[in-house]
N, C-alpha and C positions, 0 to 999 in steps of 0.2 A: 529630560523629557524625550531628548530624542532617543533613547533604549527602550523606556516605555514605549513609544511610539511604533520603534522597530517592531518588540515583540510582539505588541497587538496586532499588528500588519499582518504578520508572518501567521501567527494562530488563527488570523481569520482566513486566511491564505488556504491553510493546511485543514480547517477543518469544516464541514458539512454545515454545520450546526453556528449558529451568532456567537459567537464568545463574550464572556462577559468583561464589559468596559465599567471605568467607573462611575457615579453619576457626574462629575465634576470635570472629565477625562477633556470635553472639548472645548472648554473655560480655559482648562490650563494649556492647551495647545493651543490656544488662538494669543494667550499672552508668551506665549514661549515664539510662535509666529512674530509676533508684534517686535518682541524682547530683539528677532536675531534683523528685522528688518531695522528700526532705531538703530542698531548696532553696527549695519553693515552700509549706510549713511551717513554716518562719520566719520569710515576710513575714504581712505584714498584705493579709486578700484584698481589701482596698478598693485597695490600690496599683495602676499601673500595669503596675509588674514581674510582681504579683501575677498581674495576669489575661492577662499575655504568657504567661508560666510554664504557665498551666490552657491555654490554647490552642494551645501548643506540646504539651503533655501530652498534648491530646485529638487531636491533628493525628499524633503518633506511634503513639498507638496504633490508630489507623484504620491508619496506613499499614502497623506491624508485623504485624496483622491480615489483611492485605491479601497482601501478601509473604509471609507461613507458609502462606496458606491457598492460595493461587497455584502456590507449590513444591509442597505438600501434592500439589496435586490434577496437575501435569505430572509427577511422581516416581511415583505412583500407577498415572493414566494408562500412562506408558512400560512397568510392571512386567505391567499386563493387556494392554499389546498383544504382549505378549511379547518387549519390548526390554530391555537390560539399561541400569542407570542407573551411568554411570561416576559413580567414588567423588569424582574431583578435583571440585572445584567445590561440594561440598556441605559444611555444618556438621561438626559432629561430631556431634551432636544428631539431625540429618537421615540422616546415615550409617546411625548405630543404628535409628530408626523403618524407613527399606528394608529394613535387615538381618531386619527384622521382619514383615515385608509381604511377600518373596518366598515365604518357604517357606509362608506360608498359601495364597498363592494358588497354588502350585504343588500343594499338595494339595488345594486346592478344582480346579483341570483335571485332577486324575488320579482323582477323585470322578466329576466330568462324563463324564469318559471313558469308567470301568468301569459307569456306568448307563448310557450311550447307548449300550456296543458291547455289553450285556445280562448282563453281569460282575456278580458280588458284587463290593462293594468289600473288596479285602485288606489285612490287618492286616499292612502292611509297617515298622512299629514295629521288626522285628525283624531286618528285612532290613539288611545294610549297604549306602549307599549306593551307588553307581556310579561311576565317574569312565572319561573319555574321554581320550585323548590326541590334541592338537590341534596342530599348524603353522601360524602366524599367516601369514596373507598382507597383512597391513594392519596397521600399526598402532594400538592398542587401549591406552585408557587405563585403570588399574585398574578392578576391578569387583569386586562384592561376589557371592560364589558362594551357592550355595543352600544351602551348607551354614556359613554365614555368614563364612567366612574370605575374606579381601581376595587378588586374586588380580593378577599384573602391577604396573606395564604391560608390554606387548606391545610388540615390533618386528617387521617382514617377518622369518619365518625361525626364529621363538622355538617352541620346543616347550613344551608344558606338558599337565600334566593336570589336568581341573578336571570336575567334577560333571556328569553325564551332563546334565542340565535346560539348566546355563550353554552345554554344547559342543553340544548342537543347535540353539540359537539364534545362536550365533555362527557356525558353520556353514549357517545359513539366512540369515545376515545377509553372507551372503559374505564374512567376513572373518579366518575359519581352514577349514581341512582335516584332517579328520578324518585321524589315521595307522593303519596298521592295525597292531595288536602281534602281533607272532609268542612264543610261549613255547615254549623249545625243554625237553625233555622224556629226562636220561638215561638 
């Protein structure tokens, strides 16, 4: 666990973009955690083992450190620049935290908004949501809507309807079309 560990560090280290973890990744480092603690509670801390054990300990926890706080902050990042953070690649731990993340910041811009365009802000509590009907022109790996349900994936051609917040970013992100619905009316 601790090479997995390394590596995922280092790739998130080095690259721009979240790298993909696996969904079970932080289950098994917290029993791998557990495993080297149990373990280095048995010796005796004059040993050799003993002070491999503590330096291995303190070496993962900088790195686990490092790796949450890293995701933390490019998962965050993507949701305030107004990008959507596809579902694959992340925890299930991580999943949940975004699920949590979008819809404050979406009413923290819809706050900004109705103050800067000189609006009361409205008690849309009561409103029901909105949803868009979208034609994928790109492929799109699931994504977490604003109303917190998992949406796709996507292929060229896929119709779906998803929360008015997700379908304008994805249509500024050029990679659906907005459809128009006709309701016909007997």
């Amino acid at each position: 666990m601790y090479d997995e560990l390394y590596k995922a560090w280092k790739r998130e280290k080095e690259n721009a973009d979240l790298q993909p973890l696996s969904k079970d990744f932080y289950i098994r480092l917290m029993e791998y955690v557990r495993k080297i603690r149990e373990e280095s509670r048995m010796l005796d801390e004059k040993t050799t083992r003993a002070r491999l054990l503590m330096q291995e300990s303190e070496n993962v926890r900088q790195m686990v450190k490092e790796l949450m706080v890293l995701r933390h902050e490019k998962a965050i990042n993507k949701v305030f620049a107004g990008g959507v953070v596809p579902s694959e690649g992340l925890t299930q731990e991580e999943r949940k935290l975004v699920q949590e993340v979008a819809p404050s910041f979406e009413s923290f811009q819809v706050l900004l908004r109705d103050i800067l365009g000189g609006r009361l802000p409205q008690d849309k509590s009561r409103e029901k949501p909105k949803k868009h009907v979208l034609r994928f022109l790109k492929e799109v790996p699931a994504i977490i809507g604003a109303d917190l349900k998992t949406y796709g994936p996507f292929k060229p051609e896929d119709v779906a309807s998803l929360p008015a917040e997700n379908a304008k970013i994805l249509t500024k992100q050029g990679v659906a079309a907005e459809v128009a619905v006709k309701l016909e009316s007997k």
